[in-house]
C-alpha positions as CSV (number, residue, x, y, z in Angstrom):
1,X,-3.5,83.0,-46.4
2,X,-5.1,80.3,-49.0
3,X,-1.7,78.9,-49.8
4,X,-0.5,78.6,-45.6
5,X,-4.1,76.7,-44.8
6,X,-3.8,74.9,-47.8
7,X,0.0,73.6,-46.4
8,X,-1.7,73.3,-43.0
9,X,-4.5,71.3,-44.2
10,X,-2.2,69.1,-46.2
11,X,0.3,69.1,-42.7
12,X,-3.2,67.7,-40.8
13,X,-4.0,65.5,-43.4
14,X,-0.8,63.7,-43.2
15,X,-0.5,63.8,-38.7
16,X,-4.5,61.9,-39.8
17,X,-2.8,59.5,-41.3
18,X,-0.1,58.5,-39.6
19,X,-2.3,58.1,-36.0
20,X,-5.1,56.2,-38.4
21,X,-2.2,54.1,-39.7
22,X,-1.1,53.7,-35.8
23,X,-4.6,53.1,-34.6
24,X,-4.8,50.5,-37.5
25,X,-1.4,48.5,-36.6
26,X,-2.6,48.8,-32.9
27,X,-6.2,47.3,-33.9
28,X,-4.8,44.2,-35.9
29,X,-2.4,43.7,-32.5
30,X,-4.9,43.3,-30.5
31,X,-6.9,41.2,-33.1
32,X,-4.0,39.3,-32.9
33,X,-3.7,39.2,-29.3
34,X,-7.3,38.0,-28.8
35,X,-6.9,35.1,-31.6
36,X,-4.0,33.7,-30.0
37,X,-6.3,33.7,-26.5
38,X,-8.8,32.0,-27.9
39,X,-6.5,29.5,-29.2
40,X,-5.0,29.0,-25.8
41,X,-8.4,28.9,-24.5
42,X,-10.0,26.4,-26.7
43,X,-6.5,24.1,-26.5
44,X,-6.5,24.2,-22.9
45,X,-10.4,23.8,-23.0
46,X,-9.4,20.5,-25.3
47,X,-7.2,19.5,-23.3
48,X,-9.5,19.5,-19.8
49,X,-12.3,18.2,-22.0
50,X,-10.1,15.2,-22.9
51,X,-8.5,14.6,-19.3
52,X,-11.9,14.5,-17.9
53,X,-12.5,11.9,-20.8
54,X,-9.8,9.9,-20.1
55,X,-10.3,6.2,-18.2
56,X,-9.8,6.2,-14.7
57,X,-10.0,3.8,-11.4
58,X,-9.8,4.2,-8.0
59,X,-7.5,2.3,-5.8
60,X,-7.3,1.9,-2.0
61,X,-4.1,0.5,-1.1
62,X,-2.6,-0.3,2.5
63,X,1.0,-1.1,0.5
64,X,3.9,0.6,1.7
65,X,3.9,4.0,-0.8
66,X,7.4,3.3,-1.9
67,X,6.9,-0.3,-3.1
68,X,2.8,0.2,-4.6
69,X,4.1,3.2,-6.7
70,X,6.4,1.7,-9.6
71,X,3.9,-0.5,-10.0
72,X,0.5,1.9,-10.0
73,X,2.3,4.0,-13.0
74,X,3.6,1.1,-14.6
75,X,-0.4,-0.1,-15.3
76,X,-1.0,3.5,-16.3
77,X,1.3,3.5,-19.2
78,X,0.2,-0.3,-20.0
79,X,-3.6,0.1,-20.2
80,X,-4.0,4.1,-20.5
81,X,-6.0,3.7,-17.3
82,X,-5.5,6.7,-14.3
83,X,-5.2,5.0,-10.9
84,X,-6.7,7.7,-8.3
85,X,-4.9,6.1,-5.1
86,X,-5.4,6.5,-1.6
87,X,-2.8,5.0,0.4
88,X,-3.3,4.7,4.6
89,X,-0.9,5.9,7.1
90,X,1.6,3.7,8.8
91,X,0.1,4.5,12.6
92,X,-3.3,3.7,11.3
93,X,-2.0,0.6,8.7
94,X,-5.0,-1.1,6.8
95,X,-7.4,0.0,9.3
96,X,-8.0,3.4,8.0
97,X,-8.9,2.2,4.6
98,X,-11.0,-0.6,5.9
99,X,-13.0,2.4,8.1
100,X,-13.4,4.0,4.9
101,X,-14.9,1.3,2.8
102,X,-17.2,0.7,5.3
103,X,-18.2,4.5,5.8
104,X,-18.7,4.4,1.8
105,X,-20.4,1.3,1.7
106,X,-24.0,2.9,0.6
107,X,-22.0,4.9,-1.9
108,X,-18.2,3.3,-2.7
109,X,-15.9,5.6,-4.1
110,X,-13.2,2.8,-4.7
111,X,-12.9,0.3,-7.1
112,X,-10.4,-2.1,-6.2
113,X,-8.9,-2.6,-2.6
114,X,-4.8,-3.7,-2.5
115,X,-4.3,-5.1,1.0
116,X,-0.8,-5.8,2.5
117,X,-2.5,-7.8,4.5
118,X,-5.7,-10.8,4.2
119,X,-7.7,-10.6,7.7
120,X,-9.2,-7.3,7.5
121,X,-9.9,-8.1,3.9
122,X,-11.8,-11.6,5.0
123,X,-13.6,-9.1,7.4
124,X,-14.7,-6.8,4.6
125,X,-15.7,-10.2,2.4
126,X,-17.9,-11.3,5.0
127,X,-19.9,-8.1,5.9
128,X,-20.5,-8.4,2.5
129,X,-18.8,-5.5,1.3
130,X,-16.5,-7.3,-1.6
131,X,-18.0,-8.5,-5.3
132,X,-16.8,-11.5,-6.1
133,X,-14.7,-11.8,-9.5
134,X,-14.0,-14.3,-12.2
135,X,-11.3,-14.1,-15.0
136,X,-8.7,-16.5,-16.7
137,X,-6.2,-14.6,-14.5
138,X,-7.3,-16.6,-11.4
139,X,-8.8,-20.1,-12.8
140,X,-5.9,-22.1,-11.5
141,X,-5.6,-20.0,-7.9
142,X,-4.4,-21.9,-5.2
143,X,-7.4,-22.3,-3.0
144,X,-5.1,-21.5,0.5
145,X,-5.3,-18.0,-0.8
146,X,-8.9,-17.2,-2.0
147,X,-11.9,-17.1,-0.9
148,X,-14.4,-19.4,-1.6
149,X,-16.9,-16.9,-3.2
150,X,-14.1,-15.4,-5.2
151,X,-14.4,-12.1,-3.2
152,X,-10.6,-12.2,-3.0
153,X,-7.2,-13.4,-3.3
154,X,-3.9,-13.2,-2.5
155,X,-0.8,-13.1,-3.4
156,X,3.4,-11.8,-2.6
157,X,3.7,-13.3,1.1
158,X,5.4,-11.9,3.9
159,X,6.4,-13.2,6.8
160,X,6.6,-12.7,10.4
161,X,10.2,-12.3,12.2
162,X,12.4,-11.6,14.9
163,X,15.1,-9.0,14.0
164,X,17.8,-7.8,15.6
165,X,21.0,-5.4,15.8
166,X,24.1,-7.5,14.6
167,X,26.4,-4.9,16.2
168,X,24.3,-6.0,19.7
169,X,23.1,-9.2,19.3
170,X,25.4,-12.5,18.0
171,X,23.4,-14.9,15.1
172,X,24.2,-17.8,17.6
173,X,22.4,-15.7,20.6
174,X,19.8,-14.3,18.5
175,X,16.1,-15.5,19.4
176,X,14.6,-18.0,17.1
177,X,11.0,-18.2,17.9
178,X,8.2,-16.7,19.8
179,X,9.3,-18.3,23.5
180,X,12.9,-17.6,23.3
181,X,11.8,-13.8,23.3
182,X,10.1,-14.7,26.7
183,X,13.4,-15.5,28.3
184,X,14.5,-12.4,30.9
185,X,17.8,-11.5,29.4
186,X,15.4,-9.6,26.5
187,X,14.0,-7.4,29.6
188,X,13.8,-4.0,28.3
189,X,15.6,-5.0,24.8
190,X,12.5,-5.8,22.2
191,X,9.8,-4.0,20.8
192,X,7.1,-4.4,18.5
193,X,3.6,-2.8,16.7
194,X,0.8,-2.0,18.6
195,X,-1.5,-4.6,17.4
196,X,-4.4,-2.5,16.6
197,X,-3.2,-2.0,13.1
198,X,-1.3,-3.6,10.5
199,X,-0.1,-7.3,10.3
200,X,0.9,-7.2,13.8
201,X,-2.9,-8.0,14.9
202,X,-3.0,-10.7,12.6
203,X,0.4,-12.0,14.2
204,X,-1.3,-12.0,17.5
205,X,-4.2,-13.4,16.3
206,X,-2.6,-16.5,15.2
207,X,-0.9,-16.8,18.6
208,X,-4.3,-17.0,19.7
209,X,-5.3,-19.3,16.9
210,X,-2.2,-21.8,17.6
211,X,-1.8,-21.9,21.6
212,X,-5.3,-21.0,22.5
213,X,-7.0,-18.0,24.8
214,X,-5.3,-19.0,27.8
215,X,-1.6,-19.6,26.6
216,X,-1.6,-16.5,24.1
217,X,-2.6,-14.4,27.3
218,X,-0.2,-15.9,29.4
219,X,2.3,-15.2,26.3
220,X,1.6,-11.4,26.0
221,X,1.8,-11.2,30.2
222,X,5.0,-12.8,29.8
223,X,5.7,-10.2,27.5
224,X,5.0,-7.0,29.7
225,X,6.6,-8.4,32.0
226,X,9.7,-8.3,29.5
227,X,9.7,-4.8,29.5
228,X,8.2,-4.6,25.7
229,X,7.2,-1.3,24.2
230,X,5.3,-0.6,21.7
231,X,5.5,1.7,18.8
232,X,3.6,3.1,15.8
233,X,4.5,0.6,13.2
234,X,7.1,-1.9,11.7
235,X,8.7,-0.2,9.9
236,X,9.6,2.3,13.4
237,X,10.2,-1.0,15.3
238,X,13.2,-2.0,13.0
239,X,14.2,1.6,12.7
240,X,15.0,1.1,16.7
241,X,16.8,-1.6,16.3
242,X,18.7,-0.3,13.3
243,X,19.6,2.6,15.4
244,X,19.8,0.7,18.8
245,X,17.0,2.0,20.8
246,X,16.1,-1.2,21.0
247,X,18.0,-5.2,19.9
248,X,15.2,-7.2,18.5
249,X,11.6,-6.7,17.6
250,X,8.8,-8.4,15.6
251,X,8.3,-7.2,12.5
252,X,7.7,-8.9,8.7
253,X,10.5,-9.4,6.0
254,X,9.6,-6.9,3.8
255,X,11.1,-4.3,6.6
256,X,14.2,-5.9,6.9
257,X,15.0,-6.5,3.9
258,X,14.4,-3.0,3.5
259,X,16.7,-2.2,6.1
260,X,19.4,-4.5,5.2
261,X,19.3,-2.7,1.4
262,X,19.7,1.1,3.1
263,X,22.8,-0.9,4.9
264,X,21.5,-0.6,8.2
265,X,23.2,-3.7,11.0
266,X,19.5,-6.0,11.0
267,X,19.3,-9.5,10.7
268,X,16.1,-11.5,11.0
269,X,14.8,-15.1,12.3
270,X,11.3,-16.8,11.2
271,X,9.0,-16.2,14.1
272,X,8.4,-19.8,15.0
273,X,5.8,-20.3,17.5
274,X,6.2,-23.6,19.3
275,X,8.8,-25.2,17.1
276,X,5.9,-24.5,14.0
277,X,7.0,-22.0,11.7
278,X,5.8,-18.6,10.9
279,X,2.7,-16.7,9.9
280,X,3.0,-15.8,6.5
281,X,0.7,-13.2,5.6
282,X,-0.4,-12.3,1.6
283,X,-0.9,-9.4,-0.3
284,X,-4.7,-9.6,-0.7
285,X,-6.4,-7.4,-3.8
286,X,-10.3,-7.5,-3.9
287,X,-13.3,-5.8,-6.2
288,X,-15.2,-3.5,-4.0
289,X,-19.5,-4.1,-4.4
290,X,-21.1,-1.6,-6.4
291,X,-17.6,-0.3,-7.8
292,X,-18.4,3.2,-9.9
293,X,-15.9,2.2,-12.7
294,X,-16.4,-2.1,-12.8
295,X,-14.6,-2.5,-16.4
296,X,-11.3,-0.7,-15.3
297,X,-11.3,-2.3,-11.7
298,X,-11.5,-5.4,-13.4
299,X,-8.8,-4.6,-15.9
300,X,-6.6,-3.4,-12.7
301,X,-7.6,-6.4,-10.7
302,X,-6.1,-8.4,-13.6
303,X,-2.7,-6.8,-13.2
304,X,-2.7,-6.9,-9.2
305,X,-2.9,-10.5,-10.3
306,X,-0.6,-11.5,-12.7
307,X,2.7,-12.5,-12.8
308,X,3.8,-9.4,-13.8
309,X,3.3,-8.2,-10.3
310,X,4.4,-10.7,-7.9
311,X,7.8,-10.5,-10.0
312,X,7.7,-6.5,-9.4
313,X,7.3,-7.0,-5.9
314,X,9.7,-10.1,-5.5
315,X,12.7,-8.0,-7.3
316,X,11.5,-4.6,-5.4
317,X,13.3,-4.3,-1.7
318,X,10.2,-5.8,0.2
319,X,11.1,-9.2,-1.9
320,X,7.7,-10.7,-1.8
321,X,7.8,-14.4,-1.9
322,X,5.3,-15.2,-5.1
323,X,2.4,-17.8,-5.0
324,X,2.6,-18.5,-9.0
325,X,4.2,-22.0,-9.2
326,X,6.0,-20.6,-12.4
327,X,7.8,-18.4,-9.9
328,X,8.5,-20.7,-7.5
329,X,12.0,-21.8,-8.6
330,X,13.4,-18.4,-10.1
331,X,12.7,-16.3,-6.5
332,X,13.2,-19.6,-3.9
333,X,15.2,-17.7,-1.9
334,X,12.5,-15.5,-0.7
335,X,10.4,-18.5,-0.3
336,X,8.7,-19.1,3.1
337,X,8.9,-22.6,4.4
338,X,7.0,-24.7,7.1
339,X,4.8,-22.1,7.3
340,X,2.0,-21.9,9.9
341,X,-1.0,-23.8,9.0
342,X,-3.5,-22.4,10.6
343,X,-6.6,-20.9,8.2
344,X,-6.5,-17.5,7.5
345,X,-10.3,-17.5,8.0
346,X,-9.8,-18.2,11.9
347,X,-7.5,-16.0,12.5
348,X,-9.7,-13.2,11.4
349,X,-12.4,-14.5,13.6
350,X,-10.3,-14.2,16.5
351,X,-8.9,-10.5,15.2
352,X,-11.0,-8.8,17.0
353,X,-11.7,-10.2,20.5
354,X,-7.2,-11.0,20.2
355,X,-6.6,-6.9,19.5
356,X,-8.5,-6.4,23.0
357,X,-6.6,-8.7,25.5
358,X,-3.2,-7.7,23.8
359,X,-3.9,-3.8,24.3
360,X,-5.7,-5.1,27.9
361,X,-2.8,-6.7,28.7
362,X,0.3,-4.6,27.4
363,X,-1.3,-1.6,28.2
């Protein structure tokens, strides 16, 4: 009986040792386990700790999205800088993020402000809701496009137009300027913006500006009377006449030539009014008062500002004319001539009250 426990307790000893052997590989696996977690962990920790680190600035931008884009990561990768952008809708264009730096204006969350557009900008200089800005970028700025203070300037013109369906409407039948469109045979063939938003206020505006109260009303009447509609945006106005719902509309170059590159049947005239020539309307890019990260706005501001950019947008498919007289020459095709001169400062003025009797009126 000594001998069989003896071979039992030897049998035990060696079942002990295998499942302490076991319990011993298992341990150092899950020692394992739990070091390579807290590896991860302390990596991905890193990793937050330095994101949160990292530079950043915030940008409002009225731009068209496709166009602002390229040129928001380009600066990232040039200055190491993350551009937090809030772009506005097309129904709502500019006016949205104007709203919104008011609303913020005891507490801005943006830095800079990118405008496609200069009248709401001249709005937000003069409440007093821009800082003004100095930097060898600008010492040489053509004073047409800044402000006097330096609150801001602009840049990559658009201008105003009359396009229209080549499969409808004939180059030599086309309308050329603001009172051909009043002519009858247009009834029920043109439509344009609603000129609560977006450069198509600032259009109006200047026909206020140029003919005065009582011939820009008699204009727009003329206008109902035409049958004109009105839709959400531009860019939707020259999508009609791309697709025929409608043969010419007002709209700016940039949405033509945007048109014209997809291959859609659009053409476009300058939107003379009165045998003058068009509105041209700038880019405008502006340092917002009190901005919560002022050394990388001013860095971005620099870029919105430099050559760099107006050739970005001149070679992009909205084919910005540049205001940098080293440009001039290399992009005169996109060059807007006999332009209207009328200052950019009245228009604004007249924004306002002009937005009223046009929705009064066509309405």
């Amino acid at each position: 009986m000594q001998g069989k426990s003896e071979k039992n307790i030897k049998i035990v000893t060696k079942k002990q040792s295998n499942k302490a052997a076991k319990r011993q590989s298992t341990g150092f696996s899950l020692c394992l386990c739990v070091f390579a977690f807290l590896c991860l962990f302390l990596t991905i920790t890193s990793c937050k700790k330095q994101d949160s680190s990292k530079k950043k600035v915030v940008l409002y931008c009225s731009v068209d999205m496709q166009f602002a884009e390229p040129i928001i990561e380009r600066f990232e990768k040039q200055s190491g800088i993350d551009v937090l952008e809030r772009f506005d809708e097309e129904a709502t264009k500019t006016v949205g993020l104007v709203q919104r730096i008011r609303s913020e204006a005891s507490n801005p969350v943006a830095d800079v402000f990118w405008s496609g557009e200069i009248f709401y900008t001249i709005q937000l200089a003069n409440e007093g809701l821009l800082a003004p800005y100095e930097s060898e970028t600008i010492k040489d700025w053509p004073e047409l496009f800044k402000d006097k203070m330096n609150r801001w300037h602009g840049f990559g013109l658009r201008a105003r137009v009359i396009a229209y369906n080549t499969n409808k409407v004939s180059a030599e039948e086309s309308p050329k300027s603001l009172e051909d469109c009043l002519d009858s045979k247009w009834r029920g063939r043109i439509v344009m913006a609603t000129p609560s938003f977006g450069t198509t206020g600032g259009d109006v505006a200047s026909w206020f500006a140029h003919y005065g109260t009582e011939k820009a009303a008699e204009i727009l009447k003329a206008l109902k009377e035409n049958g004109i509609r009105t839709v959400s945006g531009n860019s939707t106005a020259v999508r009609m006449v791309s697709t025929g719902q409608a043969d010419i509309c007002f709209t700016d170059t940039d949405d033509v030539y945007a048109a014209q590159r997809n291959g859609h049947p659009v053409a476009m005239n300058l939107l003379r009014q009165d045998g003058h020539g068009p509105l041209a309307i700038p880019n405008t890019a502006a340092l917002i008062k009190n901005a919560p990260h002022p050394d990388q706005a001013k860095e971005l501001l620099d870029f919105i500002l430099s050559e760099e950019l107006e050739i970005l947008l001149a070679e992009s498919d909205s084919h910005n004319s540049p205001i940098h007289p080293s440009l001039a020459e290399k992009y005169s095709k996109y060059a807007i001539k006999e332009r209207l001169n009328i200052e950019y400062e009245k228009i604004a003025d007249l924004l306002p009250a002009s937005i009223e009797s046009a929705k009064e009126i066509l309405e």
